[in-house]
Backbone as JSON, one array per atom type, in Angstrom:
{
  "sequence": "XXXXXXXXXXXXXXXXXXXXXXXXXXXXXXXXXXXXXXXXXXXXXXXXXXXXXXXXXXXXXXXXXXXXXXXXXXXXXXXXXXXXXXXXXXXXXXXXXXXXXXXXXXXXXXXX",
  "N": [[81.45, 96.77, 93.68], [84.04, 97.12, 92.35], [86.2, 95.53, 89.95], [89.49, 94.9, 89.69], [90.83, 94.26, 86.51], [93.01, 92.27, 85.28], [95.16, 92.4, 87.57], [96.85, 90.31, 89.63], [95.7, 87.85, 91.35], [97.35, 86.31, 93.23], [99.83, 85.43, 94.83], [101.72, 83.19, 92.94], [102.13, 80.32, 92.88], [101.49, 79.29, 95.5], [98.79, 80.11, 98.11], [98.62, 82.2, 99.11], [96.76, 84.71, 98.98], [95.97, 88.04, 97.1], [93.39, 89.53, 95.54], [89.68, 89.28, 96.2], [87.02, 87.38, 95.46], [84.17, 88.17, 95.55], [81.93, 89.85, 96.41], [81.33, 90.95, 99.74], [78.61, 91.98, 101.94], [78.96, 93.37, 104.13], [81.42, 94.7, 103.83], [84.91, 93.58, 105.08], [87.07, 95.7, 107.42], [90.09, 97.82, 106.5], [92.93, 97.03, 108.65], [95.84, 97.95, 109.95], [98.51, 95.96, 110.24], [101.24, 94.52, 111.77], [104.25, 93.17, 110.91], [105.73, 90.49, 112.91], [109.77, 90.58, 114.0], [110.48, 88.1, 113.85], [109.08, 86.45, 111.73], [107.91, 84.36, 109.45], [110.77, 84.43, 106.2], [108.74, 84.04, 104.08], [106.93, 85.68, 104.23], [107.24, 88.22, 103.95], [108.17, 87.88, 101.59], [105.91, 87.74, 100.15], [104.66, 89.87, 100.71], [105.81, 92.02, 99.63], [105.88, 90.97, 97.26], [103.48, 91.72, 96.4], [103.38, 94.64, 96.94], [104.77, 95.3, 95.04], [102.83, 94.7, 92.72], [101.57, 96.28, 93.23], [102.48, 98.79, 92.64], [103.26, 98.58, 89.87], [100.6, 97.92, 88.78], [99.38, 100.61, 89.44], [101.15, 102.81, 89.65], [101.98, 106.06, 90.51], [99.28, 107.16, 91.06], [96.21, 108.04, 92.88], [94.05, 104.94, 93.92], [91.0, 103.08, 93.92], [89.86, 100.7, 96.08], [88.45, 98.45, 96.01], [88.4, 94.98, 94.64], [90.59, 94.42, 95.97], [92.67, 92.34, 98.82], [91.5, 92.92, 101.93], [92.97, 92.19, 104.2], [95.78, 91.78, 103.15], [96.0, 94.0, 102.09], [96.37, 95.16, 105.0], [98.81, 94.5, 105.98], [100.5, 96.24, 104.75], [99.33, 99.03, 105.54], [99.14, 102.01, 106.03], [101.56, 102.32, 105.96], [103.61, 101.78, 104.06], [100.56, 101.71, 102.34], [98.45, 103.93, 102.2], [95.38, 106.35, 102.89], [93.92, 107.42, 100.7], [92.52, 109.91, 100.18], [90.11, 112.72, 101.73], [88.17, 111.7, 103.05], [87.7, 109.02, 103.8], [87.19, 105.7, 104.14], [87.13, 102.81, 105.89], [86.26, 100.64, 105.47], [85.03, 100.37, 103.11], [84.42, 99.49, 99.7], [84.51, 101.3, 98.11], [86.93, 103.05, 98.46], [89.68, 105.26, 98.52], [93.13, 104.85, 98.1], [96.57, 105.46, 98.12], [100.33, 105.06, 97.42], [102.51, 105.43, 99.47], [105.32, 106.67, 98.56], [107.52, 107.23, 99.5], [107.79, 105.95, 102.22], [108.0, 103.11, 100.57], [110.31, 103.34, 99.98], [112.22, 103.07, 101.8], [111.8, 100.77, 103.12], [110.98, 98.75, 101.55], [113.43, 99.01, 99.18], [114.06, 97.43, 96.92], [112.39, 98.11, 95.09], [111.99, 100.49, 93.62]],
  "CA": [[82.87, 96.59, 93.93], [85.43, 97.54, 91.33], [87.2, 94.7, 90.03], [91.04, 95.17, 88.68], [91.25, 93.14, 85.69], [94.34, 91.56, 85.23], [95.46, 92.44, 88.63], [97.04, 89.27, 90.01], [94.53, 87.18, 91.92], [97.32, 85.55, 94.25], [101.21, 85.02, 94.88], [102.22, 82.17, 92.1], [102.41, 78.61, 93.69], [101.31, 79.69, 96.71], [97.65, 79.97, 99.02], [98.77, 83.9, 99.23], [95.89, 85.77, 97.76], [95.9, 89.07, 96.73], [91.93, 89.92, 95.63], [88.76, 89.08, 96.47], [86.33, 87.38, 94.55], [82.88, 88.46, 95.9], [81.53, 91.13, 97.45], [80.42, 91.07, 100.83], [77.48, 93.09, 102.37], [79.07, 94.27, 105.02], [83.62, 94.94, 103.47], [85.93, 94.09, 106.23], [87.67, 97.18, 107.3], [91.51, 97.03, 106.46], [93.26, 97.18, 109.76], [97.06, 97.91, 110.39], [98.91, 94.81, 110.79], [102.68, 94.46, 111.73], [104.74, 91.54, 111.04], [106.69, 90.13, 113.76], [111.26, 90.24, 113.47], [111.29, 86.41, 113.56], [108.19, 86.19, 110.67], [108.68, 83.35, 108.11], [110.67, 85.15, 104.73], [107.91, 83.78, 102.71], [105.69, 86.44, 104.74], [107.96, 89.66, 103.36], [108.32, 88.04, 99.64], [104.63, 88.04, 99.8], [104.08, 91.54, 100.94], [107.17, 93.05, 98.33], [105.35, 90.76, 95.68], [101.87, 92.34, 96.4], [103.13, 95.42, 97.1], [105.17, 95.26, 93.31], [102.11, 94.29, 91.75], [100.64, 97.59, 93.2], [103.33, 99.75, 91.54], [103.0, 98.22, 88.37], [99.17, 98.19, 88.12], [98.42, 101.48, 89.39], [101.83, 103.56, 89.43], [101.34, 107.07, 91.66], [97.73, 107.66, 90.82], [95.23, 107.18, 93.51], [93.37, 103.54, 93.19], [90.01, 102.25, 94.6], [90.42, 99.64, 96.86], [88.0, 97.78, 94.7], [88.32, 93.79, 95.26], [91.94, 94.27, 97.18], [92.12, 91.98, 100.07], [91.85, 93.66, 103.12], [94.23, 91.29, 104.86], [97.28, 91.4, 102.53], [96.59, 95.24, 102.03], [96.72, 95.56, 106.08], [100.37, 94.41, 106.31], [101.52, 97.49, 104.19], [98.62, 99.92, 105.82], [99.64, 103.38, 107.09], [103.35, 102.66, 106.06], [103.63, 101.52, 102.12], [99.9, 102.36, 101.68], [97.93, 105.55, 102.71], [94.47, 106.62, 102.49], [94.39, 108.52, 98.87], [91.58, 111.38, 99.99], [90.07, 112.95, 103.19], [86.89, 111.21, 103.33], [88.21, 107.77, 103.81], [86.19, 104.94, 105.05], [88.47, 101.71, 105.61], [85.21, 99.58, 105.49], [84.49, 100.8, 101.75], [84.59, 99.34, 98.71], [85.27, 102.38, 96.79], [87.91, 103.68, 99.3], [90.54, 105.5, 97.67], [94.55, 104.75, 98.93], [97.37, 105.68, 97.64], [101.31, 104.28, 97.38], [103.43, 106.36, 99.76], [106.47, 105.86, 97.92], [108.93, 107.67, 100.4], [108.63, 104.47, 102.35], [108.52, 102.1, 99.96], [112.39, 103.37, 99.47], [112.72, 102.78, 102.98], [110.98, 99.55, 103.74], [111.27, 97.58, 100.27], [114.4, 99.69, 98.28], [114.56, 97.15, 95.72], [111.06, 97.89, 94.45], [112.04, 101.47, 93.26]],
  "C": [[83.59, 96.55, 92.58], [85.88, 96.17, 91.47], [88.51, 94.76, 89.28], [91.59, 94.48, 87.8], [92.45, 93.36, 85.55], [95.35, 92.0, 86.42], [95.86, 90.73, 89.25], [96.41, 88.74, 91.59], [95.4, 86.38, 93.16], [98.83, 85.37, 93.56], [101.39, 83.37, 93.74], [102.55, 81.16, 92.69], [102.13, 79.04, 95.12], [99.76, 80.09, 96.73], [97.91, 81.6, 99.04], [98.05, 84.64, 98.46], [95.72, 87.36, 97.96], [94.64, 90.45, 96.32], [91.2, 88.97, 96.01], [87.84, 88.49, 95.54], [84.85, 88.39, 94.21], [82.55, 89.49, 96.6], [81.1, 90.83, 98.46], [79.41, 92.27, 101.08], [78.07, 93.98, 103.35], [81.28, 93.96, 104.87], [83.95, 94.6, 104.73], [86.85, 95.1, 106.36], [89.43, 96.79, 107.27], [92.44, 97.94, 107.71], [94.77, 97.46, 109.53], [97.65, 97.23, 111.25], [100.67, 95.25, 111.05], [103.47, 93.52, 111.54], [106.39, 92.02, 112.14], [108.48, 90.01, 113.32], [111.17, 89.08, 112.99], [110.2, 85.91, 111.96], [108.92, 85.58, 109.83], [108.94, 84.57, 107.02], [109.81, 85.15, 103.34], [106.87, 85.06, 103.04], [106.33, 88.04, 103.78], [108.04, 89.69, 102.13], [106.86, 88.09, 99.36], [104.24, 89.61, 99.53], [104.87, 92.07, 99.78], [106.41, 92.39, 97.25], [103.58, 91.65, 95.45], [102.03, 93.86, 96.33], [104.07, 96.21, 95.06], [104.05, 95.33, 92.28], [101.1, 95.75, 91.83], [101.03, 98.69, 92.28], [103.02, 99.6, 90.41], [101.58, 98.58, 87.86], [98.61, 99.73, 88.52], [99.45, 102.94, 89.87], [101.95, 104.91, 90.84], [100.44, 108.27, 91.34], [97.15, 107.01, 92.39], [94.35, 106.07, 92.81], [92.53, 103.25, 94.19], [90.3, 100.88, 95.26], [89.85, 98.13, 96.25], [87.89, 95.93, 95.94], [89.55, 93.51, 95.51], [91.53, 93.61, 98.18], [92.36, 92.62, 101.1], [92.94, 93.03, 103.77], [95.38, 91.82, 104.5], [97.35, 93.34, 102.34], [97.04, 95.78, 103.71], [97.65, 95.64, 106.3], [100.84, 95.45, 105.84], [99.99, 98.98, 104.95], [99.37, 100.69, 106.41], [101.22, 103.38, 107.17], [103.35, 103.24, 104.17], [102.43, 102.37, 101.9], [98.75, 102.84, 102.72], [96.49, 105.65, 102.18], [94.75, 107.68, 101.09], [92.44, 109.64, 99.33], [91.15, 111.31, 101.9], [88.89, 112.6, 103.59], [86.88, 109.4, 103.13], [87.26, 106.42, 104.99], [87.35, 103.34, 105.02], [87.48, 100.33, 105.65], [84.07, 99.79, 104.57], [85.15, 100.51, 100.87], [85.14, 100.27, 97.26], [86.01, 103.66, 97.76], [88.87, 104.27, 98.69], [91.65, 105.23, 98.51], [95.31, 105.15, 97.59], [99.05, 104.67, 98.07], [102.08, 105.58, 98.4], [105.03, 105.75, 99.18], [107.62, 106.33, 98.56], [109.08, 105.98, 101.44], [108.38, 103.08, 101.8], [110.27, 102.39, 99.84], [112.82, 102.75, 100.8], [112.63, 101.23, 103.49], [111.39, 98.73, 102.4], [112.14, 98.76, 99.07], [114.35, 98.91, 97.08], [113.74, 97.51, 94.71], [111.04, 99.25, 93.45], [113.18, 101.55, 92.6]]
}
């Protein structure tokens, strides 16, 4: 498992983590989550801060999924972020994704 040094390990004062420490044997696969209208705003500054920290660290290059948490990347799956090749396993450590950045404009404008 790829690890993303200096990749931020977890939302700042906050239980909101961002990677993984450890490898498991068997990755959880990263699912496509949705958050609910009424969802607490701490749930959306999470996702816009995680999904900021993606821009920054890895721009619009494809990036290994590495020790990303599956969880926190699910909330932006299949909108924000995209499988990055055509042999995509979503229950692989060296998965490639990408940033679709058409809707990041749409979904989080300020981030662009």
């Amino acid at each position: 498992m790829i690890k993303h040094k200096g990749f931020p390990s977890r939302m700042p004062g906050t239980d909101f983590q961002f990677t993984v420490r450890h490898k498991k044997k068997n990755p959880p696969a990263i699912i496509s989550r949705k958050r609910r209208f009424d969802a607490p705003v701490i749930y959306r500054r999470v996702d816009s801060m995680f999904l900021k920290c993606l821009i920054t660290y890895f721009g619009k290059n494809p990036f290994v999924r590495g020790n990303l948490d599956s969880g926190r990347l699910g909330w932006l799956w299949e909108r924000e972020i995209v499988r990055g090749d055509d042999e995509f396993n979503p229950s692989d450590y060296d998965a490639k994704l990408k940033i679709n950045f058409e809707s990041v404009k749409e979904n989080y404008p300020e981030l662009i």
